[in-house]
N, C-alpha and C positions, 0 to 999 in steps of 0.2 A: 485115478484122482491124484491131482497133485498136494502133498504136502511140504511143508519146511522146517525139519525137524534140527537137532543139535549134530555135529559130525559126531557125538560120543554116544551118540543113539545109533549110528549109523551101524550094518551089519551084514557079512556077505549074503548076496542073495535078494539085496534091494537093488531096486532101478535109479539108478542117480541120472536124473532129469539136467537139474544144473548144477555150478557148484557157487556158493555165494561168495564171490570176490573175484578178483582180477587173475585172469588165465599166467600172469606173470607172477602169481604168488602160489602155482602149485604145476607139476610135471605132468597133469593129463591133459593130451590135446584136443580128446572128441569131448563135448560139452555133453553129451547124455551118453549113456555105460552101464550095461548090467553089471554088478560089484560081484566079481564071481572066483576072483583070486586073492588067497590070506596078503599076499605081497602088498598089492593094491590099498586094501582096506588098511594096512598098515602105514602105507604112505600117508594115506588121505589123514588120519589121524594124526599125523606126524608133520605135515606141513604147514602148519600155522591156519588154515583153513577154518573157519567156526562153526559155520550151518552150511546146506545144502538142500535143495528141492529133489521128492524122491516122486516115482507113480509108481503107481501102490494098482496101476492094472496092468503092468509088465511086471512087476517084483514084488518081495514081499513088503506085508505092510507092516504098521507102528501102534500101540495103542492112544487112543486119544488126548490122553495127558502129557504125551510127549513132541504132539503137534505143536508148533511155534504160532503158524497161521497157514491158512490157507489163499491162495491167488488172490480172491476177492480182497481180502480183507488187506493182504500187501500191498497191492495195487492202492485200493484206496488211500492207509494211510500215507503213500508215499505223494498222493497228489495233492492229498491235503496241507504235508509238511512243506511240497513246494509252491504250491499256492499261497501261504504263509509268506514266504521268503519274496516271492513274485509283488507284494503287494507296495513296498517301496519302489519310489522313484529311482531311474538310474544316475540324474544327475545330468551336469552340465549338455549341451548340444552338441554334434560332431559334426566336422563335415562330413557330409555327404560320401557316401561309400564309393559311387562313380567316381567321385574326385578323386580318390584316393586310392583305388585300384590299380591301374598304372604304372604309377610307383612304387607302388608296394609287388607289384609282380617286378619290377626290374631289380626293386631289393631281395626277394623272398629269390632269384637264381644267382644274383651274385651272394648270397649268405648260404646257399647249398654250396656254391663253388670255394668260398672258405672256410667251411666246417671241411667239404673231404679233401684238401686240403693240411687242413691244421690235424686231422682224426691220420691220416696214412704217415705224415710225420711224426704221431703217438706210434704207431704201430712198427716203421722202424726206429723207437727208440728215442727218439729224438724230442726234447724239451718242448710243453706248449708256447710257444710265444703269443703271451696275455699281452703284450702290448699291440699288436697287433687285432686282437679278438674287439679289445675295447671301443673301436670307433665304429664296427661293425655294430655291435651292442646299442652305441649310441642313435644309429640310422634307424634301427627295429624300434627304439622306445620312443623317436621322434611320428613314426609310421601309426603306433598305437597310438600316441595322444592323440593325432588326427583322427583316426577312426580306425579302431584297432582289429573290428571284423573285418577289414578289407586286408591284410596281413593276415589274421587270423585263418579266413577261410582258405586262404592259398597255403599256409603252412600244413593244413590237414590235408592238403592231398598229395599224397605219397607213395609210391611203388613200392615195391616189395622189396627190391634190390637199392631203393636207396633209403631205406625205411631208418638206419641207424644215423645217418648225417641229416636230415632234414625231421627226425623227429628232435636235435638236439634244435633246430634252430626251431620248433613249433612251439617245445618246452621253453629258451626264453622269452619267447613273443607272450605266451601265456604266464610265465613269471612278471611278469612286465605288467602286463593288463591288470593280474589277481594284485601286485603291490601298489598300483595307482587306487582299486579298489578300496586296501585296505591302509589307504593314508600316508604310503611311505612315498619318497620324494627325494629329490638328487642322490649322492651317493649311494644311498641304501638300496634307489630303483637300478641304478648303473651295476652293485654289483649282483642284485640277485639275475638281472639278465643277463650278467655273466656266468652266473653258476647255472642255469639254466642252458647256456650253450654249452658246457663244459661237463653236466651233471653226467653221460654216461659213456664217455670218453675211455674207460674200463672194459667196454665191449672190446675196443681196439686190441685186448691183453687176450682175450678169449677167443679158440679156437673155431674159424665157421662154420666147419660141422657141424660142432655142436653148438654156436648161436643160431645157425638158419634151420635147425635139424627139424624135417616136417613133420615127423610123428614124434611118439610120445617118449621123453626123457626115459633116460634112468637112472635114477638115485645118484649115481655118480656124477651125471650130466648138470643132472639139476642143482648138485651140490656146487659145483664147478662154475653155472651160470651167476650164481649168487656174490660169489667171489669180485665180481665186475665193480662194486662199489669201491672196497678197497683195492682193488690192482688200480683203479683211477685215481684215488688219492693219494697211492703211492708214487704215481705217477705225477701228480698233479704240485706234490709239496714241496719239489725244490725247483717249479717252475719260477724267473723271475715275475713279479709283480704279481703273482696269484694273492688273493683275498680270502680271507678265514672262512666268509661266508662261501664260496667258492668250493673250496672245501669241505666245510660242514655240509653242503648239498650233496655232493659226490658221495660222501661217505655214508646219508641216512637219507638218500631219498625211499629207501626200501623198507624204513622203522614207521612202526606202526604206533598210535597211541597207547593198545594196548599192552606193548611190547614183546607182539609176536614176531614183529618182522624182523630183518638181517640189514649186517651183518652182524649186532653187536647187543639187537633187542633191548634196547632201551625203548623209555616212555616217558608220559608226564611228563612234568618240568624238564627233562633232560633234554628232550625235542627243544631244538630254538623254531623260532615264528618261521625261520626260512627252512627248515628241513620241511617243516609240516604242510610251505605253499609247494616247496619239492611233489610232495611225495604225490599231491592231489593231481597236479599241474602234469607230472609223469604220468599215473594212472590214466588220467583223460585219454591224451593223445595215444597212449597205446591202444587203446580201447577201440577207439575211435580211426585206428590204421591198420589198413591191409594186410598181414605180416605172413609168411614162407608158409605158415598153419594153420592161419585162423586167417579169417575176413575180417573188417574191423566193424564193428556196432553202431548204427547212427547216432547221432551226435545228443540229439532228444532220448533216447534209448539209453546210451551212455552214463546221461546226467540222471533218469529212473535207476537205472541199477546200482550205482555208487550212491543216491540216497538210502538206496533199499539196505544196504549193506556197509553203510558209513560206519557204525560207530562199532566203535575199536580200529576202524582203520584209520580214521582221517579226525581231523581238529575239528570240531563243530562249528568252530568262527570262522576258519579258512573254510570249510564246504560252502557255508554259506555267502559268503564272499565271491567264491568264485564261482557260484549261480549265478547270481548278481553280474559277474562278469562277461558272460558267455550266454546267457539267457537258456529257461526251460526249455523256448523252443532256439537252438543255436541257427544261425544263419546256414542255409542251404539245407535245411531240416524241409520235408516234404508232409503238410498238412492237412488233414480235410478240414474246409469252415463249414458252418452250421446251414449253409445254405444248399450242400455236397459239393461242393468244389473241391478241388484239388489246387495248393498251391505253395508255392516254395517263400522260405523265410528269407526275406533277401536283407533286413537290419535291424536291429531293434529299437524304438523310440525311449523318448526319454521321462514317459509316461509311465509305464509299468511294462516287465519282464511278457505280461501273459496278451500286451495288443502289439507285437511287430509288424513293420512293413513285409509287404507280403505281393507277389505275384501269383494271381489265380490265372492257371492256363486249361484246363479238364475239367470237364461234367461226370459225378458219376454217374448223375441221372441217366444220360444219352451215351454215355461210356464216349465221348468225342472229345479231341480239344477243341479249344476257341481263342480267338486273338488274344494274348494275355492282358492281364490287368493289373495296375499295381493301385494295391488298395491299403492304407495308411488305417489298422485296427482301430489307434485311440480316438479315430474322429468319424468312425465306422456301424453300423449295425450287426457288422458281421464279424466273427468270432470264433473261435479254434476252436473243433470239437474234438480230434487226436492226434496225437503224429501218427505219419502210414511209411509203412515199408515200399522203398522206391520196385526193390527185387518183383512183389508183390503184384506190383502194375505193370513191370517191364521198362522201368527209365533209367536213363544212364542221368544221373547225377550231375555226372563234369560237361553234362554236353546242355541240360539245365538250369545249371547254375553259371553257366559261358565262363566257368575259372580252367 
């Protein structure tokens, strides 16, 4: 049985099922692990970590006052808190995704060609030239006003090997999106997309062994990986025309509300509004990308587990914001509706988060496809009953979704 207990419950000789937070805020790489060494058990306690799911029919169990919840009960109120959120409008109309497609793929390769680029000029040494970066910045936040899931969906899909230059240009595209969301506007949106292509630029300073290293840190490694914030701001502060905000990204997109995270562990008030669209804006797209160790989490999957485990990590205004901005179900998200179909979230309307445009292409009644359909939810009978694991059915994603 699964439960979700505290990490200060936690004790050698339980089965750690998951861990609750982001694979980038702790050194183990397999997601389930019998806890069977003092070392181990000492990390996990030690790395900012707060709860974890154990099973309790592989390892030892807990007594019942120390249980948090169990599946059901997390499950639910996680989809209640986003159903909540889901029930406002998104706002004004977009063009049309096809329209914007396009272009946005001819932006999203030449914006991989000047992040690695601008990243191998960090790494020998060499000054970012921000002046340079800014018109780049400029093209991505003209892509998003039009219709930002069409930029968006191309920036999440990523290789393994260029996972660190095209997640810096996915984080401003989504910096971009989340400050339109949250009311900000000329300068302010210009530069958090700039600190967003620049936020992990510190990787550059870090050895690729040990960034791409496919099994599981050690203490050393992982102390070493953390460092990345400030070797970039150090990097970053005697660039000409760099921006505070800029900076303050680099340096705390890793702090946490509670102020467990690095490098410097602060919280509260001390977080400005842009480190805290940092820190979510980063979390996503890692989650959500391929990397040397881990597979990345679907996109709908993603957005469940950072509710599930939000607080103390992230801002409650910025989380919710950036639901709002990327929708429960994200675009290229692969859905069953109520009817059993099968079918991919191709945009969201301006109706509400929970009725996107949607292409039904698979029965699971007959287990067969059928000529696809695109079916617009908020003027619909039909209705989203889960997200499904593409792994699950056997579909490639990118040959689906035609990005």
């Amino acid at each position: 049985m699964l439960k979700k207990i505290r990490v200060s419950d936690v004790r050698s000789g339980m089965f750690i099922h998951e861990i609750c937070g982001s694979w980038m805020d702790h050194p183990f790489w397999k997601k389930a692990f019998l806890l069977s060494e003092g070392e181990d058990l000492k990390t996990l306690k030690s790395c900012g970590v707060q709860e974890v799911w154990i099973d309790t029919d592989k390892g030892l169990d807990i007594g019942a006052e120390a249980v948090l919840s169990t599946p059901a009960e997390a499950t639910q109120k996680v989809e209640d808190e986003l159903r909540a959120i889901a029930k406002a409008p998104l706002g004004e109309p977009r063009v049309p995704i096809h329209e914007e497609l396009e272009r946005a793929r001819k932006l999203h390769a030449k914006s991989k060609a000047a992040v690695t680029s601008m990243f191998l000029e960090a790494r020998m040494g060499n000054a970012i030239k921000v002046s340079e970066a800014a018109p780049l910045v400029d093209e991505i936040n003209q892509s998003i006003t039009r219709n930002p899931e069409a930029f968006l969906n191309l920036a999440r899909l990523k290789t393994k090997d260029d996972y660190t230059y095209l997640h810096s240009v996915a984080v401003c595209a989504l910096m971009i999106a989340l400050g339109k969301q949250l009311g900000l506007s000329g300068a302010d949106l210009k530069d958090v997309g700039l600190a967003g292509l620049l936020h992990d630029v510190g990787k550059m300073m870090i050895d690729d062994q040990v960034l791409n290293k496919p099994g599981k840190l050690t203490d050393d490694e992982f102390e070493l990986i953390k460092e990345h914030p400030r070797r970039g701001w150090e990097l970053l502060k005697d660039s000409p025309d760099i921006t505070e905000v800029a900076l303050d990204v680099c340096l705390h997109h890793h702090e946490r509300v509670d102020g467990t995270g690095y490098p410097e562990r602060i919280s509260g008030d001390k977080l400005t509004l842009f480190a805290r669209m940092g820190a979510v804006c980063d979390v996503y797209d890692a989650l959500t990308s391929n990397r040397c160790y881990k597979n990345g989490w679907e996109p709908a999957e993603t957005i469940r587990k950072m509710a599930e485990w939000r607080n103390g990590h992230f801002d409650e205004r910025v989380f919710q914001a950036f639901v709002k901005t990327i929708g429960i179900y994200p675009s290229g998200t692969l859905v069953r509706l109520k009817s059993g179909r099968l079918a991919i979230v191709i945009e969201q309307t301006e109706k509400s988060l929970l009725t996107p445009i949607v292409k039904a292409f698979f029965s699971t009644k007959s287990n067969e496809p059928f000529l696809p359909e695109l079916i617009n939810l908020s003027k619909s009978q039909e209705s989203i009953v889960s997200a499904e694991d593409p792994v699950k059915w056997g579909f490639d994603m990118k040959q689906l979704t035609g990005m």
